[in-house]
C-alpha distance (Angstrom), angle and dihedral (degrees) to the residues before:
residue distance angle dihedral
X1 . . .
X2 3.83 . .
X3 4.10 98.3 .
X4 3.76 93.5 52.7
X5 3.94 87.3 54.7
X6 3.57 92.0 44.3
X7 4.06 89.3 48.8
X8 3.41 95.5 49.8
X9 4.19 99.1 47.1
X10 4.15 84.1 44.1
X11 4.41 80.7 59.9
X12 3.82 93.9 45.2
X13 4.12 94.3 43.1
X14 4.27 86.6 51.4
X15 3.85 95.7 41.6
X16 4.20 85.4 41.0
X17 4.02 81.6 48.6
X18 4.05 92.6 44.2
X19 4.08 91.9 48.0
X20 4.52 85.5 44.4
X21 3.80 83.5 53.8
X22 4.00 98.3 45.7
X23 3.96 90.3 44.1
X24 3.92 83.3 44.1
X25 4.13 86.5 58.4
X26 3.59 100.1 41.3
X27 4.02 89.7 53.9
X28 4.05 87.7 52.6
X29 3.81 87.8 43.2
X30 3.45 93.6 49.8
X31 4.03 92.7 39.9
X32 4.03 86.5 50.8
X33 3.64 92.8 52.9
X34 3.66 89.2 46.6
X35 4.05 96.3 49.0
X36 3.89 89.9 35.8
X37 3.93 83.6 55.0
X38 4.12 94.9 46.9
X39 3.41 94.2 37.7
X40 3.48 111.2 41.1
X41 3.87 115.4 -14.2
X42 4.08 103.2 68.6
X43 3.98 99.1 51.0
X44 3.82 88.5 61.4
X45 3.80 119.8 62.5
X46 4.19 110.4 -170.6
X47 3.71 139.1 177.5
X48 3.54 136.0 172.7
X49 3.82 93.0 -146.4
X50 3.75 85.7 107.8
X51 3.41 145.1 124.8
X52 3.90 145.5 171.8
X53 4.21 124.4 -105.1
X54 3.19 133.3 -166.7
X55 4.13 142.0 170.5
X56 3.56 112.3 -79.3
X57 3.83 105.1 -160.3
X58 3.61 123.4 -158.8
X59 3.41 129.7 -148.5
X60 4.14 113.0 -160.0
X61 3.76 120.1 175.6
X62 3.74 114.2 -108.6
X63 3.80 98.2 -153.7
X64 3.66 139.6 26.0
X65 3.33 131.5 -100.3
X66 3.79 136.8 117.4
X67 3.87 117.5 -90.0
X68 3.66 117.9 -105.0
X69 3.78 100.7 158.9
X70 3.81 125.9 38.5
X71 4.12 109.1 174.8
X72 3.61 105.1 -176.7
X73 4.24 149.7 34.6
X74 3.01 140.3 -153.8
X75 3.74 120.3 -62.6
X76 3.86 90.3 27.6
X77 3.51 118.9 127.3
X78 3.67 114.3 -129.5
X79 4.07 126.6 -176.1
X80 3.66 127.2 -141.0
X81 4.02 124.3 -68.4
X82 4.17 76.7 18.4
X83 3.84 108.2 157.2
X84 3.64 111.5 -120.8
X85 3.89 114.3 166.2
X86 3.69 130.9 1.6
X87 3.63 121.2 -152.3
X88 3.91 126.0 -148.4
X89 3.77 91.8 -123.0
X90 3.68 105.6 -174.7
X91 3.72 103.5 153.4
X92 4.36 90.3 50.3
X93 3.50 89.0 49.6
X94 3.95 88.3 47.7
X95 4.12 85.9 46.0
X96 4.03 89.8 53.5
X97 3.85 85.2 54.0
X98 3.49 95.4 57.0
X99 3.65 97.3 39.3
X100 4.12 84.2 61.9
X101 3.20 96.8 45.2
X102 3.81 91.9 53.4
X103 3.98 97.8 39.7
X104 4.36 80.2 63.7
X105 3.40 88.1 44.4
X106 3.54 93.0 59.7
X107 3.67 96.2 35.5
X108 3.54 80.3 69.0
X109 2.87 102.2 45.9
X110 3.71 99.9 58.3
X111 3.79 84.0 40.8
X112 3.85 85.0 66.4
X113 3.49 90.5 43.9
X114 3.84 95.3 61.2
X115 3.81 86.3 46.6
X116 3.58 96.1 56.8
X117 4.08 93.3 45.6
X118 3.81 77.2 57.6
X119 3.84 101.1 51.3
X120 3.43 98.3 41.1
X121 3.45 88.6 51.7
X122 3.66 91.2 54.4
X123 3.77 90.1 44.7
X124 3.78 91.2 58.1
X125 3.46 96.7 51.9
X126 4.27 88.0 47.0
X127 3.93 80.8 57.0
X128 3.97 99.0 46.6
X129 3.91 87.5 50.2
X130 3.88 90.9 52.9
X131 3.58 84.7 48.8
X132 3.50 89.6 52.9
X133 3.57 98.8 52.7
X134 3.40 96.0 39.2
X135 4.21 87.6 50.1
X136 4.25 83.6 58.6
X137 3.36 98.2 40.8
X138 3.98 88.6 55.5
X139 3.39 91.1 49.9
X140 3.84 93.4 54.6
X141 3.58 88.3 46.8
X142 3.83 94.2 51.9
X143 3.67 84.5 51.5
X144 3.67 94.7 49.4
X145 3.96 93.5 47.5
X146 3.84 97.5 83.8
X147 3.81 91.6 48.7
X148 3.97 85.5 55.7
X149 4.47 85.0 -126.3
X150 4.00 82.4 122.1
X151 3.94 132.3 45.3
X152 3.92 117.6 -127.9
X153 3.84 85.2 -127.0
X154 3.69 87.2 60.7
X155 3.82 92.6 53.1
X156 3.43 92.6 50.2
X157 3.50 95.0 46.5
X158 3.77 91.6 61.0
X159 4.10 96.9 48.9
X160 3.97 81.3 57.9
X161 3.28 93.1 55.4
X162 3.35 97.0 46.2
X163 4.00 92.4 48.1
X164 3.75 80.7 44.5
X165 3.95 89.2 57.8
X166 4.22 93.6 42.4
X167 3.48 78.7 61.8
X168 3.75 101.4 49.4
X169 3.66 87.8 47.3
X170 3.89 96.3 50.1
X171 3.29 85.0 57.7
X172 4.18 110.7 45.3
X173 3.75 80.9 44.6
X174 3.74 91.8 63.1
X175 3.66 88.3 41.4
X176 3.91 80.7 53.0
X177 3.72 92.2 58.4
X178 3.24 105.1 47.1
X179 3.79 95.3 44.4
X180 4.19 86.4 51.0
X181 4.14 90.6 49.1
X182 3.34 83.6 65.0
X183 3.83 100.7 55.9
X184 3.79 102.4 9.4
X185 3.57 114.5 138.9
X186 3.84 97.7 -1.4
X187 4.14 140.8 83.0
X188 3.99 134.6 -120.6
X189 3.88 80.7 -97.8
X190 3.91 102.3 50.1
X191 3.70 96.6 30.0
X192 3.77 109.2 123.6
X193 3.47 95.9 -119.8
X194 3.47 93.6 58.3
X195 3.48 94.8 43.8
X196 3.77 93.8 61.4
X197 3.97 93.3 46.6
X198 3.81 86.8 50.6
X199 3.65 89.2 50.6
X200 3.58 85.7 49.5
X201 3.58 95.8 52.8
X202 3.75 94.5 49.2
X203 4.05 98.4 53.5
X204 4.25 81.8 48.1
X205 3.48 85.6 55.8
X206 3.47 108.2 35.8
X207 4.50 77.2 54.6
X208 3.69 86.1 54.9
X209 3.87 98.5 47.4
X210 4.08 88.1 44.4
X211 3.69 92.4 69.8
X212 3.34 85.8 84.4
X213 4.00 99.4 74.9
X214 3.79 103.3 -159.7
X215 3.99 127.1 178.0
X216 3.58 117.1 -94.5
X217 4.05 85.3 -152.7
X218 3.37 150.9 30.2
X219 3.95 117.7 -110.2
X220 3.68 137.6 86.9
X221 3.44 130.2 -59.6
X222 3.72 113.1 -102.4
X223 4.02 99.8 173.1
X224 3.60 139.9 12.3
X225 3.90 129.1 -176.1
X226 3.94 99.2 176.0
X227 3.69 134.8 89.9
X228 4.39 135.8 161.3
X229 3.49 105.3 -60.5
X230 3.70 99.6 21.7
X231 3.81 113.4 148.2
X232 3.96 105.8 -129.8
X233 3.77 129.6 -154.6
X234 3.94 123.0 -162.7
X235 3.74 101.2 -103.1
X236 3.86 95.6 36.4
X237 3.85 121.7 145.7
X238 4.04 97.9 -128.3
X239 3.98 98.9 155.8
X240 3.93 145.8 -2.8
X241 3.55 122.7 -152.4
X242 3.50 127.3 -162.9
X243 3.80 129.8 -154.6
X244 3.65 122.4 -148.5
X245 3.31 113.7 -169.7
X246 3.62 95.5 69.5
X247 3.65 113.1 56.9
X248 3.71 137.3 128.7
X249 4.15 136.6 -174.6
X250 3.44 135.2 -120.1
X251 3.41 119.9 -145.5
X252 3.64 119.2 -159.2
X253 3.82 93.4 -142.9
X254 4.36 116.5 -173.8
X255 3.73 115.6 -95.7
X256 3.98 83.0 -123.3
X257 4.20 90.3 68.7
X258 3.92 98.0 40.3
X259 3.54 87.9 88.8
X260 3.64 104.6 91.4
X261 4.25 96.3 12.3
X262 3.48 106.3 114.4
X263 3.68 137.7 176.3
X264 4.12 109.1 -88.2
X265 3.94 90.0 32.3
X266 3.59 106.9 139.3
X267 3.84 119.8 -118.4
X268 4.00 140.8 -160.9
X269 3.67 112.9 -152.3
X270 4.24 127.3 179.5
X271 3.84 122.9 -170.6
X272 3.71 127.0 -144.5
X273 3.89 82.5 -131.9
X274 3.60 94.3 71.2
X275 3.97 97.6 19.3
X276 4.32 122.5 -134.2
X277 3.42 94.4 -54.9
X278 4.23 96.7 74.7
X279 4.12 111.9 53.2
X280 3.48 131.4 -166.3
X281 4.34 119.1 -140.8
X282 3.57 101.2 -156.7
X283 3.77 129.8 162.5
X284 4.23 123.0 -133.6
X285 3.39 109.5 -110.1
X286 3.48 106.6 -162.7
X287 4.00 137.7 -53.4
X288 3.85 131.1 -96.4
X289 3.63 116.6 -106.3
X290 3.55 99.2 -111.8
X291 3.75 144.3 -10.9
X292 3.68 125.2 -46.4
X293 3.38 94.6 -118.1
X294 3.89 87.9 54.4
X295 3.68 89.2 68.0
X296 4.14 105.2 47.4
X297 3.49 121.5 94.5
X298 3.59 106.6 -93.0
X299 4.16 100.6 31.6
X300 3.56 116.4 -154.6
X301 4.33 117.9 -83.4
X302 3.80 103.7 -158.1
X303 3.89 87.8 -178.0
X304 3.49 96.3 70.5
X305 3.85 83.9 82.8
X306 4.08 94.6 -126.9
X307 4.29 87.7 101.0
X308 3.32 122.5 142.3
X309 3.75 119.3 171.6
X310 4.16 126.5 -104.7
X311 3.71 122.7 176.9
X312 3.86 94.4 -115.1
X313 3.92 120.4 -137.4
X314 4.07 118.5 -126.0
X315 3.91 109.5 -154.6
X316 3.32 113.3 -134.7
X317 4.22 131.5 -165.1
X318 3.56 120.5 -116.6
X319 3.67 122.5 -177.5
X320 3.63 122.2 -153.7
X321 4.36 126.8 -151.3
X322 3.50 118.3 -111.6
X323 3.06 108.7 -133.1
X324 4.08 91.1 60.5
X325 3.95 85.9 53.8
X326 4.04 91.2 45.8
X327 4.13 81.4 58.1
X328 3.24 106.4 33.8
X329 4.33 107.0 24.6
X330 3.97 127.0 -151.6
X331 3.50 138.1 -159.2
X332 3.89 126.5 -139.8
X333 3.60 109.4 -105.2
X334 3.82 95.9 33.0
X335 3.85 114.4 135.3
X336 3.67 122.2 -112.6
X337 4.00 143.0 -176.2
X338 3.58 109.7 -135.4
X339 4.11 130.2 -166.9
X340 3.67 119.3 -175.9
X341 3.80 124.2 -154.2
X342 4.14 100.2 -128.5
X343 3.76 105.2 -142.4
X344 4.07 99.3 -163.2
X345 4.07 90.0 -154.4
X346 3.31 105.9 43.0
X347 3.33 143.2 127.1
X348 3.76 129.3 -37.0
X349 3.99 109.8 -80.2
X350 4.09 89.0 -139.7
X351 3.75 93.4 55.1
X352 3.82 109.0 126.1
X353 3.71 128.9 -103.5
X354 3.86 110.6 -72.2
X355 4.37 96.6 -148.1
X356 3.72 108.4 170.1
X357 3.77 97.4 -129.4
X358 3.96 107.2 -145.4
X359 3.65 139.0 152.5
X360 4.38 93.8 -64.4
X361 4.06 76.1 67.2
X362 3.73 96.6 58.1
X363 3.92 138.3 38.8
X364 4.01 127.1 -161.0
X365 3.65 99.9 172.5
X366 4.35 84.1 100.2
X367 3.86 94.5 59.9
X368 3.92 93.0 65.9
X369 3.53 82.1 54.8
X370 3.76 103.6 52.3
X371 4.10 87.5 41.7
X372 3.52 87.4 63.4
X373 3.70 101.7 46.9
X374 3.85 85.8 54.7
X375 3.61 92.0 46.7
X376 3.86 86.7 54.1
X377 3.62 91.9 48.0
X378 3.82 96.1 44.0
X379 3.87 87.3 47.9
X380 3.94 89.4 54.4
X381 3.40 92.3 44.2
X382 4.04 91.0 53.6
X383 3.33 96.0 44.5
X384 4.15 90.5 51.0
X385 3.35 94.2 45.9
X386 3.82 95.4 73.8
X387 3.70 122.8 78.7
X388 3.58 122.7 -137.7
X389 3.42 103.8 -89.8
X390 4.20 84.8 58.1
X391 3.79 92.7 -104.7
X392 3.63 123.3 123.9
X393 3.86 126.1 -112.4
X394 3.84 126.2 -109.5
X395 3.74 114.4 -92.8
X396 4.11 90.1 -153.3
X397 3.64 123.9 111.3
């Protein structure tokens, strides 16, 4: 009778020892939840509701023409001021010609302009020295009356011509003025009327130079919608490039972390592309301006009275550093896990945006353009300005 007693309390003290043990484990779990929480847990805030943007630039054709020469495909990398299509232009290039030929035409123009400020101003003085002479010889003749060495009708003869030439001068002097409005206190170059026709000629050839459709960036090309023999509009969508090395994340964090995220928190990010082993350091670089939902096509209209509470999701910027992209590329609309370091005293949740604005924000390749259409113009202008005996024109009205 004893060793079955002693059996069974040996049983009860190991199962009271195994259920000691468990309850001893569950406290440390719990206490390691707790301390990983306190310590370590609640200054990060993470999501995998994630994923990666990037600048998609397009490329539309800026005249029309019909496609002759398409240079690249998708997944090609192209550089900056790269030529991608060119267009058989035809009616630009017929534009350009016109725009010449009317830029001479009003070089000419105002050339014969200036000439006839000069001859009417020649002419007037022609009339004020027959006024002149006829103003003496009417005195003479006044003179001469009472001696009977000059008719009356002769005397009055001269006073009409005189009144005849007041008139003729009244009138070439208003022919004066208007002529000298038009050119008064300019040259053949800066006149007006040249300026237009110049203008003229550089929008025809800044049409002609645009059938070459170049990339504004560098990056890889991500669509294309042109091919030989494809008509092309002005406005078309023909390409979009996309740069990657400049990208950043958003994170759709929950409204219930925003609290303390603020923008130059520091961030660790991992992609599925690459797995855990490969992490991102990126920096937040600033918060939307409201909700997700804010921003979708149909926001949300709580007074309708069908609400029924969701934890809405903020997004939130995150830049990335280059030189981790450069060794370890992504792709816009890859997914990401995001966990930001909350800084309780940071900075100011209304601070603006802080975009790094680089060379993806800018493009130059236009100016080389627009030089050369005023080198064409200035060219024209030279070459116009010279009359045919090689010697330049007179610059006074």
């Amino acid at each position: 009778m004893g060793k079955p007693t002693e059996g069974k309390a040996r049983v009860l003290g190991g199962h009271a020892a195994r259920v000691r043990w468990a309850a001893l484990l569950m406290v440390l779990a719990v206490l390691g939840v707790f301390l990983y929480w306190v310590l370590y847990a609640r200054f990060y805030a993470g999501t995998d509701d994630a994923y990666v943007a990037g600048d998609f630039v397009p490329v539309d054709a800026q005249v029309t023409g019909t496609a002759v020469d398409v240079f690249v495909r998708r997944t090609e990398f192209v550089h900056k001021g790269e030529r991608l299509v060119v267009l058989q232009a035809d009616r630009s290039r017929l534009a350009l010609r016109r725009a010449q030929a009317a830029l001479g035409r009003e070089v000419r123009h105002v050339r014969a302009l200036f000439a006839r400020v000069r001859a009417l101003r020649w002419h007037i003085q022609a009339l004020e020295w027959d006024r002149a002479r006829l103003a003496h010889d009417l005195t003479r003749y006044q003179r001469s009356l009472s001696q009977g060495a000059v008719s009356a009708m002769r005397v009055e003869d001269t006073q009409l011509r005189i009144r005849a030439l007041n008139a003729e001068i009244g009138e070439t002097r208003a022919q004066w003025k208007g002529a000298r409005a038009l050119v008064r206190a300019t040259t053949v170059a800066d006149n007006p009327l040249v300026r237009v026709a110049t203008a003229r000629l550089e929008a025809a050839d800044l049409a002609w130079q645009r059938r070459v459709i170049r990339a504004p960036v560098s990056g890889f090309i991500g669509q294309r919608a042109v091919y030989p023999g494809t008509e092309i509009h002005a406005g078309q969508r023909l390409f979009t490039v996309v740069p990657l090395d400049d990208l950043w994340v958003v994170a759709n964090i929950k409204e219930t972390y925003m609290r303390d995220v603020r923008p130059g928190d520091h961030v660790r990010l991992t992609s599925a592309y690459y797995g855990s082993g490969v992490m991102y350091r990126g920096v937040v670089l600033g918060l939307a301006p409201g909700a997700g939902s804010a921003f979708s096509i149909l926001p949300p209209d709580n007074a309708t009275g069908n609400y029924i509470h969701i934890v809405e999701r903020v997004p939130v910027r995150i830049g990335l550093q280059s030189f981790e992209l450069a060794t370890h590329p992504l792709r816009p609309g890859l997914s990401m896990t995001v966990r930001v370091r909350l800084h309780r005293h940071g900075r100011s949740l209304l601070m603006p945006l802080t975009t790094r604005i680089g060379s993806h924000y800018q493009t130059r390749i236009y100016r080389q353009e627009l030089r050369r259409a005023r080198a064409l113009a200035a060219t024209i202008l030279a070459r116009l300005d010279k009359d045919p005996a090689g010697t330049k024109t007179s610059r006074k009205p």
